[in-house]
ROPA-352040 format. One record per residue (C-alpha): residue number from 1; y, z negated, x negated; residue in one letter. Coordinates in nm, 3 decimals. Layout:
N
   nr       c2       c3       c1  rest
  NUM        Y        Z        X     A
...
end
This chain:
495
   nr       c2       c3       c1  rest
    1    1.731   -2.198   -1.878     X
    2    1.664   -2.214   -2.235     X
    3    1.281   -2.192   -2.237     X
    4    1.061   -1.988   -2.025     X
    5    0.682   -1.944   -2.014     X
    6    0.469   -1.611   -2.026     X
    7    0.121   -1.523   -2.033     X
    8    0.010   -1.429   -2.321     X
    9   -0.366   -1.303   -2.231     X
   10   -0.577   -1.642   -2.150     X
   11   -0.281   -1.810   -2.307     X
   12    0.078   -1.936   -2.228     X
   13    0.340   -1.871   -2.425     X
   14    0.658   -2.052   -2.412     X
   15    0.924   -1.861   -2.561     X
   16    1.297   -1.949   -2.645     X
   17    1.527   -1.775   -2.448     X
   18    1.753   -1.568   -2.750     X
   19    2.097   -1.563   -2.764     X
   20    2.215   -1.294   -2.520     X
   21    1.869   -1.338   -2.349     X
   22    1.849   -1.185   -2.011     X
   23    1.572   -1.362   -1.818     X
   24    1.458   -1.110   -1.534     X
   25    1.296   -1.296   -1.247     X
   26    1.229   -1.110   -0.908     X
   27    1.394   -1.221   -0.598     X
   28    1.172   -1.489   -0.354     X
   29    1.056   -1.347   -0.040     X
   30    1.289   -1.347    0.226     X
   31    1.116   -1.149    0.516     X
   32    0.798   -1.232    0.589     X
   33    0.570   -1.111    0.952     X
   34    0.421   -1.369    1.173     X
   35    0.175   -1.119    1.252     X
   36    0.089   -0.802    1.102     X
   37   -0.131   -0.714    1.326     X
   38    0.155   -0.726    1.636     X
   39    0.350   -0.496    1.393     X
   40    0.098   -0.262    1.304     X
   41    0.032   -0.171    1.681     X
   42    0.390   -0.102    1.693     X
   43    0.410    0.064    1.424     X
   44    0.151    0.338    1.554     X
   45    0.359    0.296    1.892     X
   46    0.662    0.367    1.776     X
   47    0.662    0.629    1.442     X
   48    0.970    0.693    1.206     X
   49    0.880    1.097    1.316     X
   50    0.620    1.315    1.511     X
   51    0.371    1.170    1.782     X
   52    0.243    0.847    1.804     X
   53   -0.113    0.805    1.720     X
   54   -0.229    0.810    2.087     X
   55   -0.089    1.201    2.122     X
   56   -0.284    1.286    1.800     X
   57   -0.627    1.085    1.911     X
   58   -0.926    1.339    2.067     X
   59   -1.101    1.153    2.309     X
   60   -1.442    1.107    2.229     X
   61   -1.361    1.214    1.912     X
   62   -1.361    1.129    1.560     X
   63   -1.123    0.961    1.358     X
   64   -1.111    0.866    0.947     X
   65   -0.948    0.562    0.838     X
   66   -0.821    0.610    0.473     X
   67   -0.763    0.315    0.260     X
   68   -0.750    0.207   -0.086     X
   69   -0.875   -0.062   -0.319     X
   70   -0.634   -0.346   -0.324     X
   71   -0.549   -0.279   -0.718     X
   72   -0.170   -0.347   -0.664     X
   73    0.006   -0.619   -0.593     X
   74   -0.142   -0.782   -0.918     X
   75   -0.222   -1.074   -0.880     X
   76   -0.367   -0.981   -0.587     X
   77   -0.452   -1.278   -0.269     X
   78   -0.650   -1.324   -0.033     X
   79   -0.660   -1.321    0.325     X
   80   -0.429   -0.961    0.203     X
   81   -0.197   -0.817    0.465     X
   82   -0.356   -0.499    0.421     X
   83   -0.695   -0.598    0.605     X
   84   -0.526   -0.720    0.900     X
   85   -0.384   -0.413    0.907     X
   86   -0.662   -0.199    0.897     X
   87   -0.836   -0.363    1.189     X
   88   -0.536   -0.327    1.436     X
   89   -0.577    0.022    1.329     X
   90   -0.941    0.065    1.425     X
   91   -0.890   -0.117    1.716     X
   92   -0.604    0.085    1.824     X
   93   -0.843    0.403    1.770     X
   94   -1.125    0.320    1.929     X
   95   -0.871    0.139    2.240     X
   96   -0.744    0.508    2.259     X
   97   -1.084    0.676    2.305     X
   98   -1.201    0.756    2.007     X
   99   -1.578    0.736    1.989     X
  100   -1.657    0.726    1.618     X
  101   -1.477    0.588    1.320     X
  102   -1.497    0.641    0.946     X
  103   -1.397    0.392    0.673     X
  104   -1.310    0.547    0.353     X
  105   -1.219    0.376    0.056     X
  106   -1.039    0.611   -0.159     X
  107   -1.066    0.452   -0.533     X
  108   -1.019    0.745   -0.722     X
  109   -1.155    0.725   -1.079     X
  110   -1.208    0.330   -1.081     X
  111   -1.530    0.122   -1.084     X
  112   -1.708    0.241   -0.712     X
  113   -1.729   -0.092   -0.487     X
  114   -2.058   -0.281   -0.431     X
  115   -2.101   -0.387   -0.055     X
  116   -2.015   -0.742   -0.104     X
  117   -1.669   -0.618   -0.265     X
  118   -1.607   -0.360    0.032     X
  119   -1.641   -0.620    0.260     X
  120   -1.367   -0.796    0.131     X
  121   -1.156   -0.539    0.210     X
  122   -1.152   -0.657    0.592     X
  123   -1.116   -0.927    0.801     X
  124   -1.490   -1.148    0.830     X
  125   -1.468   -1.092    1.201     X
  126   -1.381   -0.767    1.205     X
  127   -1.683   -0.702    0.971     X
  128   -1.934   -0.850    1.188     X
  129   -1.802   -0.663    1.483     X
  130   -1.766   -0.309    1.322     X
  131   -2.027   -0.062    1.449     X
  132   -1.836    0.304    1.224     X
  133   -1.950    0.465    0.946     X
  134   -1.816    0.304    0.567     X
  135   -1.775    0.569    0.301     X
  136   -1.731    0.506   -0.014     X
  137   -1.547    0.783   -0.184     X
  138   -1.701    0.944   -0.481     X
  139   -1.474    1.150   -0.697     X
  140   -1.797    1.318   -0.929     X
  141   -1.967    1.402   -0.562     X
  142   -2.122    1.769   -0.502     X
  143   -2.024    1.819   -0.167     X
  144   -1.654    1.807   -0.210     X
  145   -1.466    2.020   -0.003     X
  146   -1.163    2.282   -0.112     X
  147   -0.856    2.329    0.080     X
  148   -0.628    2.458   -0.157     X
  149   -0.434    2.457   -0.522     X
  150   -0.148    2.186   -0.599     X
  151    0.021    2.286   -0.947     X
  152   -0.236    2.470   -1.041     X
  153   -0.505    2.227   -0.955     X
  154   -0.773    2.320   -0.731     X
  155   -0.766    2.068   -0.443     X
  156   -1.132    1.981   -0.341     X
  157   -1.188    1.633   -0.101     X
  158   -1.411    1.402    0.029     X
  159   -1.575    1.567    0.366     X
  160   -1.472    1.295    0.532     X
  161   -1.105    1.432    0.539     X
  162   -1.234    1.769    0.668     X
  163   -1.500    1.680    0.905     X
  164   -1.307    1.479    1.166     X
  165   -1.041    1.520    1.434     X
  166   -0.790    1.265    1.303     X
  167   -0.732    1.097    0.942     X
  168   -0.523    0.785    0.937     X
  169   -0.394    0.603    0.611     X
  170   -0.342    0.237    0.572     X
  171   -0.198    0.148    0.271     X
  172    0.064   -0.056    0.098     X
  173    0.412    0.139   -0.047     X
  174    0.390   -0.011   -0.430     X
  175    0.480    0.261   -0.639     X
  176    0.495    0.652   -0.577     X
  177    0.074    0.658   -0.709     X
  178    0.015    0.377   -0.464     X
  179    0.001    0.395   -0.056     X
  180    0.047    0.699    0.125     X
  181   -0.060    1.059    0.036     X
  182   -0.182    0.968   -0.243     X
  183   -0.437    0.761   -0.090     X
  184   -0.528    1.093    0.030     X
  185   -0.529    1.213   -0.356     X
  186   -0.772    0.905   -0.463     X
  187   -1.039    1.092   -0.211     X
  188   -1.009    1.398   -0.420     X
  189   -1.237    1.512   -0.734     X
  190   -1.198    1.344   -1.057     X
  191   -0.948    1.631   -1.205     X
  192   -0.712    1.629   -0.920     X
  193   -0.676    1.218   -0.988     X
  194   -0.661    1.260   -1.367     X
  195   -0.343    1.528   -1.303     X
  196   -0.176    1.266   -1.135     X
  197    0.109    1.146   -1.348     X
  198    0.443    0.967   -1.324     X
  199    0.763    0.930   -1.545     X
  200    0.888    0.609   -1.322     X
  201    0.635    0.486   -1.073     X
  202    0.934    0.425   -0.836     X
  203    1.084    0.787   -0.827     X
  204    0.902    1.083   -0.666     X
  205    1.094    1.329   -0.831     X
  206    0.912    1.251   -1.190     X
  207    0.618    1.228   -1.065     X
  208    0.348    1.522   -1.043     X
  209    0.107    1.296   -0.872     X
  210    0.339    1.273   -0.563     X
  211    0.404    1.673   -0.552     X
  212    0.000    1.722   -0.504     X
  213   -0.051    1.404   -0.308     X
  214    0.267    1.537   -0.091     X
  215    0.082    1.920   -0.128     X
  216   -0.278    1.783   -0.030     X
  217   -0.110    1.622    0.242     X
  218    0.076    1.941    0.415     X
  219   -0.275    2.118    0.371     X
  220   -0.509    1.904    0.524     X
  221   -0.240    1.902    0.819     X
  222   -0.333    2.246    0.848     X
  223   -0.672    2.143    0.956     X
  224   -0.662    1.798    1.087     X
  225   -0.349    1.555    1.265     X
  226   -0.283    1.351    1.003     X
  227   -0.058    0.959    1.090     X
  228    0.028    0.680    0.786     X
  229    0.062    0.296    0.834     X
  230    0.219    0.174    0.541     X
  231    0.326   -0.184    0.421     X
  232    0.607   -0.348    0.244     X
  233    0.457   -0.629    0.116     X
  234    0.636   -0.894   -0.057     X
  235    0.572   -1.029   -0.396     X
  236    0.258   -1.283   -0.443     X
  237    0.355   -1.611   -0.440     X
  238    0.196   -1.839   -0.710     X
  239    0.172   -2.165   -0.806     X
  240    0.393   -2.353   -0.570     X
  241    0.681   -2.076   -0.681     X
  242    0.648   -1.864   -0.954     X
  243    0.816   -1.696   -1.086     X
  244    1.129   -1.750   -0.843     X
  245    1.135   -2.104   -0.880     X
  246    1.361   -2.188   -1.211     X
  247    1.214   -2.569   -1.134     X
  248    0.855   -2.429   -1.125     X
  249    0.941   -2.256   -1.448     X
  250    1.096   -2.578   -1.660     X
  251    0.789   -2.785   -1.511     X
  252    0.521   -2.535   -1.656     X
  253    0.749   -2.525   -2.034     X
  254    0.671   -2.861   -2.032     X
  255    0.332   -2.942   -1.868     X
  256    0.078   -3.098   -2.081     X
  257   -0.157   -2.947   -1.866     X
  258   -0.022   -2.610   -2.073     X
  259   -0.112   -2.794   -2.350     X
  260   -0.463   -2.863   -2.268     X
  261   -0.512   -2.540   -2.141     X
  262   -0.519   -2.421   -2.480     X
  263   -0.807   -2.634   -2.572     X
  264   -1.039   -2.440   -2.325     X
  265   -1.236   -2.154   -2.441     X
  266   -1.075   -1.811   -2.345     X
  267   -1.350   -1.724   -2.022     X
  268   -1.265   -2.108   -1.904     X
  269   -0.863   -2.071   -1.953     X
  270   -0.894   -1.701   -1.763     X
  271   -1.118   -1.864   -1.497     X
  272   -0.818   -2.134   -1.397     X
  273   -0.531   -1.862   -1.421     X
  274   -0.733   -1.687   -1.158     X
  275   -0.839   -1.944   -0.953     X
  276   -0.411   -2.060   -0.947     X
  277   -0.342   -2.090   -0.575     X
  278   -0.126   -1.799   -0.436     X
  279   -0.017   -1.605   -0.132     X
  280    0.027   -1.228   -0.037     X
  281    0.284   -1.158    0.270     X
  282    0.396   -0.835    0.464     X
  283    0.769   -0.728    0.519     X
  284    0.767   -0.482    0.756     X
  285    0.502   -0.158    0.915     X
  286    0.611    0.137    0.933     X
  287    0.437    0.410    1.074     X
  288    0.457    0.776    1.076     X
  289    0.343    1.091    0.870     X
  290    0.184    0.948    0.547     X
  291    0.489    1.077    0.295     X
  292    0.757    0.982    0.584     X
  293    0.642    0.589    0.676     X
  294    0.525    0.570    0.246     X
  295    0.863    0.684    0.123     X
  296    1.067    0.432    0.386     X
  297    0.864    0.185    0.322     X
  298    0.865    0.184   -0.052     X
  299    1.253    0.212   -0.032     X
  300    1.256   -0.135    0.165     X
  301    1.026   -0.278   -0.104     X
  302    1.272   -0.162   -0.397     X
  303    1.507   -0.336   -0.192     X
  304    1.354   -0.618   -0.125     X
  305    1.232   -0.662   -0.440     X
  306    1.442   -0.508   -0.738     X
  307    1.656   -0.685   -0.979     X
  308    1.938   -0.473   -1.094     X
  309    2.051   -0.437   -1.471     X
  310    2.401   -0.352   -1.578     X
  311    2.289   -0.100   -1.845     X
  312    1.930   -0.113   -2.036     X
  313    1.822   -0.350   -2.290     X
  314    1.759   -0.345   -2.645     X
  315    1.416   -0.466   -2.626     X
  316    1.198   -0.664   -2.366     X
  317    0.952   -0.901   -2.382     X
  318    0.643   -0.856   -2.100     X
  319    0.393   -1.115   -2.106     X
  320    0.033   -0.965   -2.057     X
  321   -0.216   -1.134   -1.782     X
  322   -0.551   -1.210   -1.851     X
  323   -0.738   -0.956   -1.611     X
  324   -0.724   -0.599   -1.551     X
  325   -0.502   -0.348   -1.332     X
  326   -0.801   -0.234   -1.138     X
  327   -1.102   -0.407   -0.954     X
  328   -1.339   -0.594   -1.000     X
  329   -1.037   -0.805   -1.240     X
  330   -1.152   -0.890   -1.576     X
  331   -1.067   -0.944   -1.917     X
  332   -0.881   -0.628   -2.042     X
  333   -0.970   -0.453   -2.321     X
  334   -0.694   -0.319   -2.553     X
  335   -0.638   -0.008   -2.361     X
  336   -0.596   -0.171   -2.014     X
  337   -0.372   -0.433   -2.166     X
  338   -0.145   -0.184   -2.276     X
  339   -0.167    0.002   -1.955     X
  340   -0.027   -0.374   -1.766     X
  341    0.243   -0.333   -2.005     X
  342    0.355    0.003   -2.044     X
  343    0.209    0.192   -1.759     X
  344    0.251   -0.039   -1.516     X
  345    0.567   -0.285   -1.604     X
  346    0.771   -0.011   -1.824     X
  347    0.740    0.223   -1.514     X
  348    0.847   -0.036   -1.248     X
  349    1.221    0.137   -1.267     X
  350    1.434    0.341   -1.096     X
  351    1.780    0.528   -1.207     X
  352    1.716    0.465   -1.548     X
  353    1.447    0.372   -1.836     X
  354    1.563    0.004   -1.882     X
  355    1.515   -0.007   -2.264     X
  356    1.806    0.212   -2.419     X
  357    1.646    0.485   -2.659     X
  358    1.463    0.348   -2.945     X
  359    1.448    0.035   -2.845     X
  360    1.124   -0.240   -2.904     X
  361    0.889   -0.374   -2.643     X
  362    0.734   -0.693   -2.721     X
  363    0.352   -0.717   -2.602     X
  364    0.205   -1.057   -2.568     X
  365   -0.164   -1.061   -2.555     X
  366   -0.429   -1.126   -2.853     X
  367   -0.574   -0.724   -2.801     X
  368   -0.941   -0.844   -2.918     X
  369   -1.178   -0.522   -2.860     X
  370   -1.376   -0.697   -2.573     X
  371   -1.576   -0.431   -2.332     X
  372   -1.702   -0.579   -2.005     X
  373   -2.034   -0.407   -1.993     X
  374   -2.074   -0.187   -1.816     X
  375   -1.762   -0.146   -1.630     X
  376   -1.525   -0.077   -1.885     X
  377   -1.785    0.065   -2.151     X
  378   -1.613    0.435   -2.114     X
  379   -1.290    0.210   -2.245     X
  380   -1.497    0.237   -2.596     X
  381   -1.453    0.628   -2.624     X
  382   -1.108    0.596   -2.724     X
  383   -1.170    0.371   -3.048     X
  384   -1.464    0.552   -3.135     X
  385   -1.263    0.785   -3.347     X
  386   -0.970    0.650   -3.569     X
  387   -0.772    0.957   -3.457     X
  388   -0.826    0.954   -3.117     X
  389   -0.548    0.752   -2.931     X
  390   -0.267    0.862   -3.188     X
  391   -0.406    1.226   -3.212     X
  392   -0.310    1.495   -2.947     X
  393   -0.621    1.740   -3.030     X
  394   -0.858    1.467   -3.093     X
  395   -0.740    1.298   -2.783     X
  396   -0.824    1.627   -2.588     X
  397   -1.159    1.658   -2.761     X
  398   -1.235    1.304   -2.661     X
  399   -1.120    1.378   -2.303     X
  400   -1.379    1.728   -2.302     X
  401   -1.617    1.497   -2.442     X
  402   -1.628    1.253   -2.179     X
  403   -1.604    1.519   -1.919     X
  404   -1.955    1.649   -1.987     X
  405   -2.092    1.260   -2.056     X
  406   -2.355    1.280   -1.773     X
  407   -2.488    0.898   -1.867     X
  408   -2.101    0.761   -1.819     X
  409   -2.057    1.003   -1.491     X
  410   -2.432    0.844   -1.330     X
  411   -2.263    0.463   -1.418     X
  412   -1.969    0.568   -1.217     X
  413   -2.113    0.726   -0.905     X
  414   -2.419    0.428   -0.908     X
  415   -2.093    0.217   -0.899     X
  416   -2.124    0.031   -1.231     X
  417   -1.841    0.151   -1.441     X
  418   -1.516    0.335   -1.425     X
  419   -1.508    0.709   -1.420     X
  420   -1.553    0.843   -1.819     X
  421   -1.213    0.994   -1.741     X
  422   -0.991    0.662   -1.633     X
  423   -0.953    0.541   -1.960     X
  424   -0.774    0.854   -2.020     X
  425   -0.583    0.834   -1.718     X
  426   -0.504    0.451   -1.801     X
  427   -0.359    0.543   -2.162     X
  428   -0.181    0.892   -2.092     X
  429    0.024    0.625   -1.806     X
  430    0.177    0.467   -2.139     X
  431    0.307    0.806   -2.240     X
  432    0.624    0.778   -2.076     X
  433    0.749    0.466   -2.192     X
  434    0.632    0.518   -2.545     X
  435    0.811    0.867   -2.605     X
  436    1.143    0.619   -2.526     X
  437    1.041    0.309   -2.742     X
  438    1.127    0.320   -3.067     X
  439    0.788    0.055   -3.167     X
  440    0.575   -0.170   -2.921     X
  441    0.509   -0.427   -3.101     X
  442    0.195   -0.636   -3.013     X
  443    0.239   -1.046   -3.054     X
  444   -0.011   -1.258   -3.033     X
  445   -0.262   -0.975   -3.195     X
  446   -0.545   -1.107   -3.326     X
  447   -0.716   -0.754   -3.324     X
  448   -0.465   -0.595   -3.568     X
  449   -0.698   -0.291   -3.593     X
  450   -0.711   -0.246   -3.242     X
  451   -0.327   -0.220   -3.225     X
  452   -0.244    0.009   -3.535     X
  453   -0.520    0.234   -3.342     X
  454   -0.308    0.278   -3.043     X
  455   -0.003    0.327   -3.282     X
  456    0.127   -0.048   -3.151     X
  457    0.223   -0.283   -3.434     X
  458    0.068   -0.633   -3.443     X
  459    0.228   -0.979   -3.517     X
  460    0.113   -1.279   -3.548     X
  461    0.368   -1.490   -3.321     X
  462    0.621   -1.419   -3.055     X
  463    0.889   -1.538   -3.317     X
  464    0.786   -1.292   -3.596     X
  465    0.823   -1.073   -3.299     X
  466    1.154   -1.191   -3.200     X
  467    1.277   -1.153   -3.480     X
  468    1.152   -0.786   -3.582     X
  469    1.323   -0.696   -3.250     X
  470    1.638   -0.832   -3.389     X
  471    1.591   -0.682   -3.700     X
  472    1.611   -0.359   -3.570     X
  473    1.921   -0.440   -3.423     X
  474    1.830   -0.584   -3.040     X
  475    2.088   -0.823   -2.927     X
  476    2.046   -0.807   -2.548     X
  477    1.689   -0.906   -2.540     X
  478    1.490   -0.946   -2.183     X
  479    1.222   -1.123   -2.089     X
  480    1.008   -1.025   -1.772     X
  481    0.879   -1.284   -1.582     X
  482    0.535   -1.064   -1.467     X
  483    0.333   -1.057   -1.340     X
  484    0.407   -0.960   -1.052     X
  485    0.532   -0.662   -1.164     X
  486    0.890   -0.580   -0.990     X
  487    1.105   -0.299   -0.964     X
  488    1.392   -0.263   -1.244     X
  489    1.677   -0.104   -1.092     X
  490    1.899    0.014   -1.418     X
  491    2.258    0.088   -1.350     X
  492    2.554   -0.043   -1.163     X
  493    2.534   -0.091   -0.806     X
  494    2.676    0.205   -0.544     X
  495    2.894    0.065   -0.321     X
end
């Protein structure tokens, strides 16, 4: 394979594989369940540990169903696994006498869900048929409820977790942030959420978040019986097999319909990347208490899933999607661009960072300062001040700032932006795998101001790139054939 093609934003980019090029594709989908639903009953039949769901049930009861917007797998598909799952749940509930069930989605500091968008979250049928209570979790809410201190963090939740005889989780195991207890954290008040933090999102030993989602979890357990359905879900498929396919990949190198893609104006080219047929599969169910069935199930998706690397790279190339991390998807601004590469991709590891120390991470995406009003308006507060992203103390000011911003807090909790404090959450995610780059350089840019204010450095092409990254001495240079983002296992394989 000598060429291979990457999104750059609205874009693609087909870029010459370099000498001593590693090109890191993830693994096709080998296991894939006929019905999810079948294995989700089992699942709460037959735990990894503890009772099964129908020991833990009060009849007549009450019972909270805890789930979480469908941010991750990106791209994400529809019908999802997830929403299969979450009906055999309910169903299995109310089968097992339980009178009255809560829906809550847990979305933590992102954009609250309109109506329309939480019905989405569910089968149609299961939708029309429903007759609980939906919650929507709100992490600025008054009536949050205390039940202890995680790392010095006062632990206050949605009442919803407290005022009920059972909470279930139903999530998907994608990273140590994502599925599980800390579903459970995403109910929680805005600073609990913004203290979450990992180093890799694949290791729960670096990772703060998973010590108070794992804490939040052993005291609500103290009040309530708490049981976790969690999913290994495979990689999206897209576009009759990307990126597995090397076919699929030599066919779209040399597609005119690339080239006339470029013609389009940048909404019209993002419109037809999004629209790109694809499919979302499960693995396996596990069920369980939520930290027991997340952390099996997230090892069988490293499995699954992982590509293993010898030793790290000198440099990597990520190509950069035209849409957002979080939901509703749409055109990133700087900030959440970065966050696709370095918070999300550049944590996707386990063992080992898979850049060696030093080392340069290409960016491709054109980082214009564009602002989706009035979701990502809060996005803004970071380049209002030429300090603030590079600054420690003017980042913190900017932070304190946007804590007291009661205008930004009344868009989030009427459910038209992001919480004021997610942008800061978003950026501080990039922390770890800048402290370990040596530059992150930005190809593509056409915002160059944008870019120098996040302390990136913009180029014009992904050969002026290239060859910067050479220049500073890369020879084994990777590029990352994402998204979907996959897990980078870095180090040679235990036998």
């Amino acid at each position: 394979m000598t060429r291979v093609p990457l999104l750059s934003g609205a874009r693609v980019a087909v870029v010459e594989v370099p000498e001593g090029g590693v090109v890191l594709r993830p693994p096709p989908p080998v296991d894939v369940l006929e019905s999810v639903g079948s294995a989700t009953r089992a699942a709460l039949r037959f735990p990894l540990s503890g009772p099964t769901l129908e020991q833990l049930v009060t009849v007549g009861g009450s019972a909270t169903v805890v789930i979480e917007l469908p941010s991750l797998p990106l791209p994400s598909a529809s019908p999802d696994p997830r929403q299969e799952a979450i009906a055999a749940t309910v169903e299995e509930l109310e089968r097992a006498g339980v009178a009255q069930v809560t829906i809550l989605v847990a979305g933590g500091l992102l954009r609250r869900p309109s109506p329309r968008e939480i019905g989405l979250l569910v089968p149609p049928d299961f939708r029309r048929r429903f007759r609980g209570r939906l919650i929507v979790h709100d992490a600025a809410g008054d009536a949050l409820v205390a039940v202890g201190t995680a790392a010095g963090i006062p632990l206050a939740v949605s009442p919803a977790l407290v005022e009920t005889d059972l909470i279930v989780t139903v999530t998907a195991a994608e990273t140590v942030l994502d599925g599980g207890p800390s579903a459970l954290l995403r109910a929680c008040s805005a600073d609990v959420v913004r203290g979450a933090a990992a180093t890799s999102l694949l290791e729960p030993s670096s990772s703060s978040g998973w010590l108070i989602a794992a804490e939040l979890e052993r005291a609500l357990a103290e009040r309530v019986p708490l049981y976790g359905v969690s999913l290994v879900l495979n990689l999206p498929h897209v576009f009759g097999g990307y990126p597995y396919e090397e076919q699929i990949l030599e066919r779209i190198a040399r597609s005119r319909l690339r080239r006339g893609l470029a013609l389009l104006p940048a909404a019209g080219r993002g419109r037809l990347i999004d629209r790109l047929p694809r499919e979302l599969s499960a693995a396996a169910v596990l069920g369980g208490p939520p930290s027991v069935a997340h952390t099996e199930a997230l090892l069988r998706a490293i499995e699954l899933k992982g590509v293993r690397l010898a030793e790290p790279l000198d440099a990597i190339v990520i190509g950069i999607p035209p849409t957002t991390a979080f939901v509703p998807r749409e055109r990133p601004n700087p900030v959440a661009a970065a966050y696709l590469g370095l918070g999300l991709a550049l944590r996707h590891w386990r063992d080992s960072f898979p850049i060696r120390p030093g080392g340069t991470a290409i960016l491709l995406h054109d980082f214009q300062r564009r602002f989706p009003a009035p979701t990502q308006v809060p996005y803004r507060t970071l380049f209002a001040d030429e300090r603030t992203a590079r600054d420690p103390d003017a980042l913190h000011e900017a932070e304190q700032a946007a804590r007291s911003d009661t205008r930004a807090i009344d868009a989030y909790r009427s459910g038209q932006a992001v919480h004021p404090l997610e942008p800061f959450h978003s950026w501080d995610a990039c922390t770890p795998a800048l402290d370990r780059l040596g530059s992150v350089l930005v190809a593509g840019c056409r915002d160059a101001h944008a870019a120098r204010q996040l302390g990136l450095v913009p180029v014009h092409g992904i050969g002026a790139a290239l060859g910067m990254a050479r220049g500073a001495g890369a020879e084994r240079i990777g590029l990352l054939l994402s998204p979907p983002y996959f897990p980078l296992l870095v180090g040679p394989e235990l036998r």
